[in-house]
Structures are given as structure tokens and as C-alpha cells.
C-alpha positions as CSV (number, residue, x, y, z in Angstrom):
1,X,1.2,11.5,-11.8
2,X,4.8,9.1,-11.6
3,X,6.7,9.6,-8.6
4,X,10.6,9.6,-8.7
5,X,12.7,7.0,-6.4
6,X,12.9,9.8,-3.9
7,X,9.5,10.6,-3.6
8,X,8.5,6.6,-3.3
9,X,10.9,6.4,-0.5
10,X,9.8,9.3,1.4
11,X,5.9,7.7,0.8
12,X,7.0,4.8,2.6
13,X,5.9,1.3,3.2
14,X,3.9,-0.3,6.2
15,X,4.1,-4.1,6.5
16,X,1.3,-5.5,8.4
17,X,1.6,-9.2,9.8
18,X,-0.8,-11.6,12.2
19,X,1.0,-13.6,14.5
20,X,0.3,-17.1,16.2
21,X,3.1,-18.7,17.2
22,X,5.3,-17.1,14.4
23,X,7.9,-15.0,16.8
24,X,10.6,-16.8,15.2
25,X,9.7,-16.6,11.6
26,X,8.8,-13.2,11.8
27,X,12.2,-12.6,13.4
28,X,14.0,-14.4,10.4
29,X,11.7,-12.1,8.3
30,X,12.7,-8.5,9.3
31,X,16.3,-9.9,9.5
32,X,16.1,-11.0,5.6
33,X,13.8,-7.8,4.8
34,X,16.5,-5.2,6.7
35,X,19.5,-7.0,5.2
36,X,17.7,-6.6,1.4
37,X,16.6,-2.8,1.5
38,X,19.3,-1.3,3.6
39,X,18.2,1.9,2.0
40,X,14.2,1.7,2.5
41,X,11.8,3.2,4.6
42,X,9.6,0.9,6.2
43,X,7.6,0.2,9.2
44,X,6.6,-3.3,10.4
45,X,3.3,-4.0,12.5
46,X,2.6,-7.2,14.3
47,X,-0.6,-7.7,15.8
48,X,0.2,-10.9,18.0
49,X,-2.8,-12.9,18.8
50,X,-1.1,-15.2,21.2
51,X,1.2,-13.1,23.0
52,X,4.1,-15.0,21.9
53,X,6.1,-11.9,22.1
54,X,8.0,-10.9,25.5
55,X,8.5,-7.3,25.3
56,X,6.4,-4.4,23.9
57,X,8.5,-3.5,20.8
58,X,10.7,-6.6,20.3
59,X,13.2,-7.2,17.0
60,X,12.2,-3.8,15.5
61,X,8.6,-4.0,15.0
62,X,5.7,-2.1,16.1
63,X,3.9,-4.3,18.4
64,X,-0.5,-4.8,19.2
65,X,-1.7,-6.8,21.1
66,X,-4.5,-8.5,19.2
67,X,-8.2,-8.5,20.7
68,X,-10.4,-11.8,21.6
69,X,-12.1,-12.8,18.2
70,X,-15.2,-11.4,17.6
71,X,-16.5,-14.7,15.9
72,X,-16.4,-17.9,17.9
73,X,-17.5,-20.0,14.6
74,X,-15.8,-23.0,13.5
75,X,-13.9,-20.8,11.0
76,X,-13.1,-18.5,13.9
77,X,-9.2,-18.3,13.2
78,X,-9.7,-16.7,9.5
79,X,-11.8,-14.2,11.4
80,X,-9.5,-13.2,13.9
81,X,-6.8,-12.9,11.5
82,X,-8.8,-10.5,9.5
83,X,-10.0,-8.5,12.9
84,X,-6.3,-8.3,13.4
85,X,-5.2,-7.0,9.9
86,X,-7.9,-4.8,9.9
87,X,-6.8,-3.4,13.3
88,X,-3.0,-3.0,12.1
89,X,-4.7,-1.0,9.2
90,X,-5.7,1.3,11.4
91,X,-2.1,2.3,12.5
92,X,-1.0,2.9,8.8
93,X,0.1,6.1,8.0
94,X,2.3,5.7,5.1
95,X,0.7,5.6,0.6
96,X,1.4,2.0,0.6
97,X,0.4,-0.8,3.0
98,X,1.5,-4.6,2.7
99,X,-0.2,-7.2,4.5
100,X,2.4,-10.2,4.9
101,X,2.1,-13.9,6.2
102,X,5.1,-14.5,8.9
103,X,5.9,-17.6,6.7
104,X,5.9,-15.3,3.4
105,X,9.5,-14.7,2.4
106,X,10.7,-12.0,0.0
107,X,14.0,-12.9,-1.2
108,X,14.9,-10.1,-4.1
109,X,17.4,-7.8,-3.3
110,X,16.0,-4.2,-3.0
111,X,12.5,-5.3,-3.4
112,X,10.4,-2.6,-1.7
113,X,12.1,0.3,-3.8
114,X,11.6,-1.9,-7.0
115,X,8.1,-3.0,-6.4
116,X,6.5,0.8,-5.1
117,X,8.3,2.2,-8.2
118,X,7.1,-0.2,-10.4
119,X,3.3,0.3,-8.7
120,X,3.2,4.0,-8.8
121,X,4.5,4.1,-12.3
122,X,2.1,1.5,-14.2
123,X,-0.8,3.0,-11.6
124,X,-1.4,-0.2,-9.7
125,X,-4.1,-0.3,-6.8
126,X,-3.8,-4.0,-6.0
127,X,-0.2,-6.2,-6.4
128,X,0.7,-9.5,-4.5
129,X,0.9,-13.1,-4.4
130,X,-2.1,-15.1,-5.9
131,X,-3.4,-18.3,-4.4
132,X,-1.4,-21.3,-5.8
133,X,-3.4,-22.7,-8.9
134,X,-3.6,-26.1,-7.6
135,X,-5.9,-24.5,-4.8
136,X,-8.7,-24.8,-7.4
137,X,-11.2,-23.6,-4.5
138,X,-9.2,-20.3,-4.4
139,X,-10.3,-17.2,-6.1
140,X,-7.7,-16.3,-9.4
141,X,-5.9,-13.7,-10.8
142,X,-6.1,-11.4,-7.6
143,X,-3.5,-11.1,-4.6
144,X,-4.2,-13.0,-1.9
145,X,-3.9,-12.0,1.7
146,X,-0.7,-13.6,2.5
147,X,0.9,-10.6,0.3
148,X,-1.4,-8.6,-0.6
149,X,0.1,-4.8,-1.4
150,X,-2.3,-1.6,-1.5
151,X,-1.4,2.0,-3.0
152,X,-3.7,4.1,-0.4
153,X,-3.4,6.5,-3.1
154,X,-5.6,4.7,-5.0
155,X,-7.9,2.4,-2.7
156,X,-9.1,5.0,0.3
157,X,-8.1,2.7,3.6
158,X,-11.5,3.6,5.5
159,X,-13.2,1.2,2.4
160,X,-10.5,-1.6,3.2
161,X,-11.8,-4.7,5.2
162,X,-10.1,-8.0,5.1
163,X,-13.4,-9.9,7.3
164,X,-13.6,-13.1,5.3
165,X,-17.6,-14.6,4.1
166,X,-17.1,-18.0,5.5
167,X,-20.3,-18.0,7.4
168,X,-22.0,-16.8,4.6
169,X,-21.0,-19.4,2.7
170,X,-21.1,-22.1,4.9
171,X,-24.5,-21.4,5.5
172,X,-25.6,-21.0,2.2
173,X,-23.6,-24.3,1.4
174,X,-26.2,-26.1,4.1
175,X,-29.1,-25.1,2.1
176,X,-31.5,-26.7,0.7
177,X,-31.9,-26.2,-3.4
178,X,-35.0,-24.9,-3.0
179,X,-33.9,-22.3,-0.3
180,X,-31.1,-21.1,-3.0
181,X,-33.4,-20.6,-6.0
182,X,-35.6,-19.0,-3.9
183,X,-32.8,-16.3,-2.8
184,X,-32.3,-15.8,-6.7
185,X,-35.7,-15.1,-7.4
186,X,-35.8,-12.4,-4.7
187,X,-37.8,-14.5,-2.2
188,X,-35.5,-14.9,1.2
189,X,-36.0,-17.2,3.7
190,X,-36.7,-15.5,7.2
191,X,-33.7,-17.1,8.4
192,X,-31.2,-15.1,5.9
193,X,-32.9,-11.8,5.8
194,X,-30.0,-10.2,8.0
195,X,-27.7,-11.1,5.4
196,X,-27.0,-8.4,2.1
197,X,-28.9,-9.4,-0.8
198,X,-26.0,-9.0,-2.6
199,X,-24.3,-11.1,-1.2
200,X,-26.7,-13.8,-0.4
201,X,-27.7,-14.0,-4.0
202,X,-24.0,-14.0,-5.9
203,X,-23.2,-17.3,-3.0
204,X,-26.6,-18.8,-4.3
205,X,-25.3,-18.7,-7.7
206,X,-21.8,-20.2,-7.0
207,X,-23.1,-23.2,-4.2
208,X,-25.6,-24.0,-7.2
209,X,-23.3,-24.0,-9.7
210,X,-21.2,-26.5,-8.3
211,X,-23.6,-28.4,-6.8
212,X,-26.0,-29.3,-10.4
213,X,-22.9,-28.7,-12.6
214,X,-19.5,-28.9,-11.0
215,X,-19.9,-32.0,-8.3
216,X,-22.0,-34.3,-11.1
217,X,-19.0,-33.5,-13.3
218,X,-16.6,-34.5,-11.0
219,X,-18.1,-37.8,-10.3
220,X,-17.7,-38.5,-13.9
221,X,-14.2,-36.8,-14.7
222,X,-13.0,-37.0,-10.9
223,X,-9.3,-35.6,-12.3
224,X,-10.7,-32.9,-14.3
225,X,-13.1,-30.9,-12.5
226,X,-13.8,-29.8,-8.9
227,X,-17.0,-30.1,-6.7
228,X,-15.8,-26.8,-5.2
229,X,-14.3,-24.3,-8.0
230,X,-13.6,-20.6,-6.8
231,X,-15.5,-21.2,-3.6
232,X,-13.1,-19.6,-1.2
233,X,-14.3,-16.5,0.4
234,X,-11.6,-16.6,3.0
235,X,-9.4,-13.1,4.7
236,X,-9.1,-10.7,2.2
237,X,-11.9,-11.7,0.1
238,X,-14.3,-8.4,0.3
239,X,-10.9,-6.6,-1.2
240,X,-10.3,-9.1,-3.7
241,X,-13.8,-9.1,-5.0
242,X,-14.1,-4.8,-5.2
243,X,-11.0,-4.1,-6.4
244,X,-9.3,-7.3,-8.2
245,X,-11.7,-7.3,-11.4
246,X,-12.9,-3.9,-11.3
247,X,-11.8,-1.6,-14.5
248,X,-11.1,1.4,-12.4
249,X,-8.0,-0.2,-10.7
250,X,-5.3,-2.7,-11.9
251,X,-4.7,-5.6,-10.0
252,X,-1.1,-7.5,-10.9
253,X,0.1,-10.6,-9.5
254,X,3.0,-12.7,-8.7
255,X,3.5,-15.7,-11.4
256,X,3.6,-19.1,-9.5
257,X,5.9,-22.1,-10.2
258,X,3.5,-24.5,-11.7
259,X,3.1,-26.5,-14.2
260,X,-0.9,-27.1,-16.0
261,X,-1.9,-29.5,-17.5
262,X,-3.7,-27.1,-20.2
263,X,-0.2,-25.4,-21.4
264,X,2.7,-28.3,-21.2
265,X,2.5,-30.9,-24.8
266,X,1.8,-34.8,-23.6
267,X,2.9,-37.5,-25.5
268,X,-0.3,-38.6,-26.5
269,X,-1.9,-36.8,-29.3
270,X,-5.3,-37.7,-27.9
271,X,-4.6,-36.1,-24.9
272,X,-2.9,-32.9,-26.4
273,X,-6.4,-32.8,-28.0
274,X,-8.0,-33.1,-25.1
275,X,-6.4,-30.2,-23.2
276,X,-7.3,-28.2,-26.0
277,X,-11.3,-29.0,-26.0
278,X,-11.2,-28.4,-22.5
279,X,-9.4,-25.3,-22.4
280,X,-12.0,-24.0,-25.2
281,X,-15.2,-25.6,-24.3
282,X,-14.8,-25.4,-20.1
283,X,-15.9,-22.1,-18.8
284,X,-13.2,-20.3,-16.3
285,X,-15.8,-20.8,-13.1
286,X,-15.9,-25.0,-13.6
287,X,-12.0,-25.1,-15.1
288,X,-9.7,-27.2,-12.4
289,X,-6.9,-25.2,-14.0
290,X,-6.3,-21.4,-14.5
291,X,-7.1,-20.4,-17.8
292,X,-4.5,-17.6,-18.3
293,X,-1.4,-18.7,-19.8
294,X,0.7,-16.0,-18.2
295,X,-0.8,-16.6,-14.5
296,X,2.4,-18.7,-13.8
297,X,5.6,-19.8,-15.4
298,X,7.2,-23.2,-15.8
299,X,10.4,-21.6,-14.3
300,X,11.3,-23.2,-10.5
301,X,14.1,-21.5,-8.6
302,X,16.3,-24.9,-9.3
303,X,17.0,-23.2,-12.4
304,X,18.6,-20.4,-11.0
305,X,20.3,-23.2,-8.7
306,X,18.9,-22.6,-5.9
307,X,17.3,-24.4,-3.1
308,X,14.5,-26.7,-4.5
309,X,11.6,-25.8,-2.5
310,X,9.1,-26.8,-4.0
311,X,10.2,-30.3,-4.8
312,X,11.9,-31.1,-1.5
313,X,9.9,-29.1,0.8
314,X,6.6,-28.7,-0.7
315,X,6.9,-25.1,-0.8
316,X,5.6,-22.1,-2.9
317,X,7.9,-20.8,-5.5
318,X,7.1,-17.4,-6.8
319,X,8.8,-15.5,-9.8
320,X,8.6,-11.3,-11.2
321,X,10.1,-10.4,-14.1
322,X,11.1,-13.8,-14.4
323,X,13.4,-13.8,-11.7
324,X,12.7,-15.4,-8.0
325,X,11.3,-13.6,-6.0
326,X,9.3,-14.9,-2.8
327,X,8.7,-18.4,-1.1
328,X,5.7,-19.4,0.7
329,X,6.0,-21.7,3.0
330,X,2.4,-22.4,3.9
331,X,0.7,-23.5,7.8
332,X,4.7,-22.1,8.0
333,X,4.9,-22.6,11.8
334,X,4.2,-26.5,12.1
335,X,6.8,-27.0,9.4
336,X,9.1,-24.9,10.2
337,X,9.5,-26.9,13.1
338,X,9.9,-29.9,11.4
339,X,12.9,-28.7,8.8
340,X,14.5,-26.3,12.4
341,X,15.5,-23.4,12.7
342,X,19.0,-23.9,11.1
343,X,18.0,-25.6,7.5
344,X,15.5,-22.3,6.8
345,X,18.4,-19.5,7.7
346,X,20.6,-21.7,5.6
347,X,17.9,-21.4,2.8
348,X,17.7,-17.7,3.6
349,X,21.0,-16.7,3.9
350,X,23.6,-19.1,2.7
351,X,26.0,-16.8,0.9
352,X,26.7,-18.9,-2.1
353,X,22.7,-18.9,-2.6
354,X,21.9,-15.7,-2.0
355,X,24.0,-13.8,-4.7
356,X,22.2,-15.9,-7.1
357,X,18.6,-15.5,-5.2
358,X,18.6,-12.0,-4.6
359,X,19.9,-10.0,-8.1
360,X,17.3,-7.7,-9.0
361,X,16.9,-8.2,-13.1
362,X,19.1,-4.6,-13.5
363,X,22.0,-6.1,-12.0
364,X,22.1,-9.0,-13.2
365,X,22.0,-7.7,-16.8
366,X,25.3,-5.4,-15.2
């Protein structure tokens, strides 16, 4: 069934946000959010694992305070981010839920009404910001955790669990050969039997696969393939992997500002030739590049003349409808110390920059 404007509204949003040492981010964040939907009904949880807050419901949000990690592994920080989304998910009460990095900024004027409309009318379950493609270790064509936005409507929030399967992986990745064919087969060794067989056998599959196919093909074409291709089973994974392939819910993403080597013409003929046998002949799973020509666009916000992110800052430049519509800013605290405070609520909020940033596609055609 659609829902009108009015009805999306009174559904509501819930943005749900981790932070470590992100206080001032996230307070540029609301600010920019508030100042872009002055009509929208939203809540905003922060679950701070570092207590880098001062007061119990500072700037506007709805403050946790996040638990001791419940996994002391070397990958221990992915977990307690996920522990901490999960417990923020726990405090939703609104249809749709979006779990947002402190360093993930949405720039388009009057997004949330745009983006839960355009969700509850083409009946999406699973919307967001994909990995960058040059991440080639990072799982495709589903939202990543980052921004990652869920119609509870459609995806029950007692089956949602952001834990990440890095020690799954990690283990598995330790393994002998022998161990891994043997997990195929159905025989498990003793020390992996507390594991799901599930999951045990589809890591098997993927650490083989780039160990006999991927890594001796990267020795020989080092610039076109990867030892590690769609590895990643980092926070969000266990959503990603349910809902972002399966038929009974649509998954959309952000398009990316990137450029692949599989879809721009070279001057060399042989090479134009070359892009085209591997886009044919390399399957998806081994392919350094995403193999969908519509993942991302060639568009980059200087186009629009606006701040050039990506080239000057090394940023992520993200596009819908092919407009601008977030940046990423990525391991945002350590660098947004290094640009201050000042250069990134310039980039934010300089008034000249922003009427061209922010136009949602309707008014700019007005």
C-alpha cells in the first residue's frame, strides 16, 4: 500500500549513530540535518562508546551510554560498533530506522521526506550508501553500514543484527586447505564445530576461492585482480547478506563518484579490448571492478561547482537521481582534525555552495 507525504511524516524517521570521539562531527551533523528538513520528524540516537559527551541529552539527541565490548579480539572495534547499533535498535520506535556514520554527511535539501517517500512508494526494504568500488574487499551492490536505511515495515527489527563475521573469517582465513575442503565436504574439524555450518561452509568457499584462483592471479596481473575480492564480512554484514540479494525485498543504493576502468574508452585500442574480455570473461566474485554499469556515475560534485572532495580531500562523493547527495569522509575524526573545524562548516554551509549543493531535483527543474 503507498503512503501519502503525511502519512511518511507521521511514520517518522530514527537515526542511529556510534560515537568515538565524533561529539563534534555529530554536532555539525544534526546542525546540517535540522537546517535541511525543517519540516521532518526525526529522532536521533547516539550510543557513545567513549563518553565524549558531557551531559545526558546534549545537542538534541537521544543519548546511551554504550556497554564494554563483548569481544576483546583484534577486530574488537567493528564489534563494539555493531553491539552498539544493535542496542540503539532497540530504542526504535518509528517504520523507518537509519543507521548513520558521525562522518557521513547528507547534504540534499529535504532529504528525509524525499528519500521515505521514494522508499515506501517503490516498496524498498533496504536503501543506503554502498561501499566505494575501489574497496574491492567490500561486499557490492548493498548499503553499507555507514548509511544503511531499513523500512521496519518490511524487515521485522527483532531479525536485525548488525554483529560483523570477522572472527569467522579470520579463522577460516588461518586454515589449512585441507581443513577448508574438509568443511565443504561436511567433515568439521573439532575446533570449528561451534560455528553454523552455514556459515562455516559459504567462508570455506570464498578463502578458497581467492586463495587457488584469486591470489595466483594477482601475482600474475597484480593491477587486475585482487588476492581478497568480496571478503569483507564487517558491521552490517548478516543484514547485507539476508536482505541485499534476496527476491522478496529490494535493496537500492547510492551511485558513487568513480570512474572504472571497465566503462571509460582508453586510447589504446588494445586495451579498449582488453576491458572488454575482462568484463565478459571475469566472473563478478574475482572482478577488481564492479560489474554493473549503473553502480556509480562519472559525475563528481565539481560539476555542480562545488567543493572537490574527492580530489582535494580524498573524500567520498555520492550522487541520487543524479544530483549530490552525501559525502563520506571516512576514519572522519582523524581527518577532520587535520582539515579543522572551520574548512568542514565552510564545506557544509557556505552559502554560495549550498544553494547549489542542496536543490532537490524538483526544484531545480522550478
Amino acid at each position: 500500500m503507498e503512503h501519502n507525504s503525511t502519512q511518511i511524516l507521521m511514520d517518522g524517521l530514527t537515526i542511529c549513530t556510534v560515537s568515538y570521539h565524533s561529539a563534534s562531527l555529530l554536532d555539525l551533523n544534526l546542525t546540517l540535518t535540522r537546517e535541511l528538513n525543517p519540516a521532518a520528524n526525526f529522532r536521533w540516537i547516539v550510543v557513545d562508546n567513549d563518553d565524549d559527551f558531557q551531559s545526558n541529552e546534549p545537542h538534541g539527541f537521544q543519548l546511551l551510554k554504550g556497554d564494554p565490548c563483548n569481544n576483546l579480539g583484534r577486530v574488537h572495534g567493528s564489534y563494539h560498533h555493531a553491539q552498539s547499533l544493535n542496542k540503539a535498535l532497540e530504542h526504535v520506535a518509528t517504520r523507518f530506522v537509519l543507521a548513520l556514520d558521525p562522518d557521513f554527511f547528507i547534504i540534499r535539501e529535504n532529504w528525509i521526506q524525499e528519500v521515505l517517500a521514494h522508499v515506501s512508494r517503490k516498496n524498498i526494504s533496504l536503501w543506503g550508501a554502498p561501499y566505494y568500488p575501489h574497496a574491492s574487499w567490500k561486499r557490492r551492490y548493498v548499503p553499507a553500514a555507514y548509511c544503511m536505511l531499513i523500512d521496519l515495515e518490511k524487515i521485522e527489527k527483532d531479525k536485525l543484527d548488525q554483529t560483523p563475521e570477522l572472527d569467522e573469517y579470520l579463522a577460516l582465513f588461518a586454515s589449512s586447505t585441507l581443513d577448508l575442503l574438509r568443511i565443504l565436504v561436511g567433515n568439521t574439524p573439532p575446533h570449528f564445530r561451534n560455528m553454523k555450518r552455514a556459515i562455516l561452509q559459504d567462508i570455506a568457499r570464498t578463502v578458497l576461492r581467492n586463495r587457488l584462483i584469486a591470489a595466483p592471479l594477482s601475482a600474475l596481473f597484480p593491477k587486475r585482480f585482487y588476492p581478497n575480492t568480496n571478503v569483507s564480512r564487517d558491521t552490517g554484514f548478516k543484514i547485507q547478506n539476508e536482505y541485499g540479494a534476496n527476491p522478496a525485498h529490494v535493496a537500492e543504493t547510492l551511485k558513487p563518484s568513480y570512474r572504472s576502468d571497465l566503462f571509460t574508452k582508453k586510447k589504446s585500442a588494445w586495451m579498449n579490448l582488453f576491458a572488454q574480455a575482462y568484463y565478459r570473461l571475469v566472473p563478478e566474485n574475482l572482478s577488481i571492478y564492479p560489474k554493473r554499469r549503473d553502480y556509480s556515475t562519472l559525475m563528481s560534485f565539481k560539476d555542480f561547482g562545488l567543493f572537490d572532495v574527492r580530489n582535494e580531500f580524498g573524500w567520498e562523493e555520492y550522487f541520487w537521481d543524479d544530483k549530490p547527495f552525501a559525502m563520506h569522509i571516512k576514519s572522519g575524526t582523524k581527518k577532520f582534525e587535520d582539515i579543522g573545524f572551520n574548512t568542514l562548516k565552510e564545506i557544509l554551509f557556505h552559502p554560495t555552495k549550498k544553494s547549489a549543493l542542496i536543490k532537490s531535483p524538483v526544484e531545480a527543474v522550478n
